[in-house]
C-alpha positions in Angstrom: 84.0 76.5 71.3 86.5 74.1 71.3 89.0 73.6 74.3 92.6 73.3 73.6 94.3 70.4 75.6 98.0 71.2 75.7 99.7 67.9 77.1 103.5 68.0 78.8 105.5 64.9 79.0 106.0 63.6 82.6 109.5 63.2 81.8 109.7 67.4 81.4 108.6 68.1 85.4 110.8 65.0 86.3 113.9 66.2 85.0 113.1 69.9 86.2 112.5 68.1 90.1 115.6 66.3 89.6 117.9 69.3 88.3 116.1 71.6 91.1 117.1 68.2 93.5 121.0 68.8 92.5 120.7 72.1 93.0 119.6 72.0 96.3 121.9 68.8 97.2 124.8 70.6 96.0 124.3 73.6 97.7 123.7 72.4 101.0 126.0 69.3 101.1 128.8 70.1 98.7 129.4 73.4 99.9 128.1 75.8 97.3 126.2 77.3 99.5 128.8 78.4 102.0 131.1 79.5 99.2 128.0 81.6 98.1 127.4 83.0 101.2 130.1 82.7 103.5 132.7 84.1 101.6 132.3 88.4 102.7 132.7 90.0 105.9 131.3 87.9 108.9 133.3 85.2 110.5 133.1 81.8 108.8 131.9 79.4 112.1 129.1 82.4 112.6 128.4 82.0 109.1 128.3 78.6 109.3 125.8 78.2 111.5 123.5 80.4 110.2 123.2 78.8 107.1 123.6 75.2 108.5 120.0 76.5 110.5 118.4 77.9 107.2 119.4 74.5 105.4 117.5 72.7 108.2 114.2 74.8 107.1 115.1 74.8 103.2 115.4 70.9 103.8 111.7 70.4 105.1 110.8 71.3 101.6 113.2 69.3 100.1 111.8 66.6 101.7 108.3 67.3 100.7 109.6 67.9 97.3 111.2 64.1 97.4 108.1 62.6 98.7 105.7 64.6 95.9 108.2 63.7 93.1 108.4 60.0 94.7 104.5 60.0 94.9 103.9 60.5 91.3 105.9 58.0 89.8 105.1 55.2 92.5 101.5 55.5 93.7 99.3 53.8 91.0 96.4 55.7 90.9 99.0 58.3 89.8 100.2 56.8 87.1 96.5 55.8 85.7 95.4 59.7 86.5 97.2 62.4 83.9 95.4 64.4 86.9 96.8 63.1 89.8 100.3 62.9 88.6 100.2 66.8 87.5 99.2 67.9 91.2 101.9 65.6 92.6 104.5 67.4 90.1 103.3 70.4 90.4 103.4 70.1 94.4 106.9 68.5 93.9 108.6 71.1 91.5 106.6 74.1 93.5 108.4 72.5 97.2 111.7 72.6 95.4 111.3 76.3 94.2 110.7 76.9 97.5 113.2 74.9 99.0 115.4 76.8 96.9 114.1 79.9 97.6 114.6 79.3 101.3 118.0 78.6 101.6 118.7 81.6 98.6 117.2 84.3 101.2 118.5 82.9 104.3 122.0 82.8 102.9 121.8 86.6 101.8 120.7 87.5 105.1 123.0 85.4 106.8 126.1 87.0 105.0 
């Protein structure tokens, strides 16, 4: 039997990194995130500071994320290996998610 090979543009995973990458910038940097989060109950400088901790975590994924997304597209093995560039994606667009996902649950528990 026959195996199906489905191939994905690399331009599909980068834009998904870099709209994931706005996301994230935005949220922590322009603000979003405190007028997500910040906007009930609790005290605004309390507030604050809880998230401006949870962004320092969220942001050691972003960073990952960066280098992973940066990795595929400069390292040249990467580019020669359909392979290679997939796991450095993949690795990329998953750290994002979870960058994401990061700063999403420690807002809500920090409001």
């Amino acid at each position: 039997m026959a195996r199906v090979r489905l191939r994905v543009s690399p331009i599909l995973p980068t834009i998904a990194s870099f709209l994931l990458a706005a996301l994230w910038g935005l949220s922590v940097f322009a603000g979003w995130g405190l007028e997500a989060f910040c906007a009930g109950g609790e005290s605004a400088s309390t507030c604050s500071q809880r998230l401006g901790r949870v962004s320092a975590v969220s942001g050691l994924f972003a960073a990952l994320a960066a280098c992973c997304t940066a990795a595929a597209w400069l390292i040249p093995r990467s580019r020669r290996d359909q392979r290679v560039f997939t796991r450095f994606m993949g690795a990329g667009v998953a750290s994002w998610i979870l960058a994401e996902g990061v700063l999403f649950v420690g807002g809500v528990t920090a409001s």
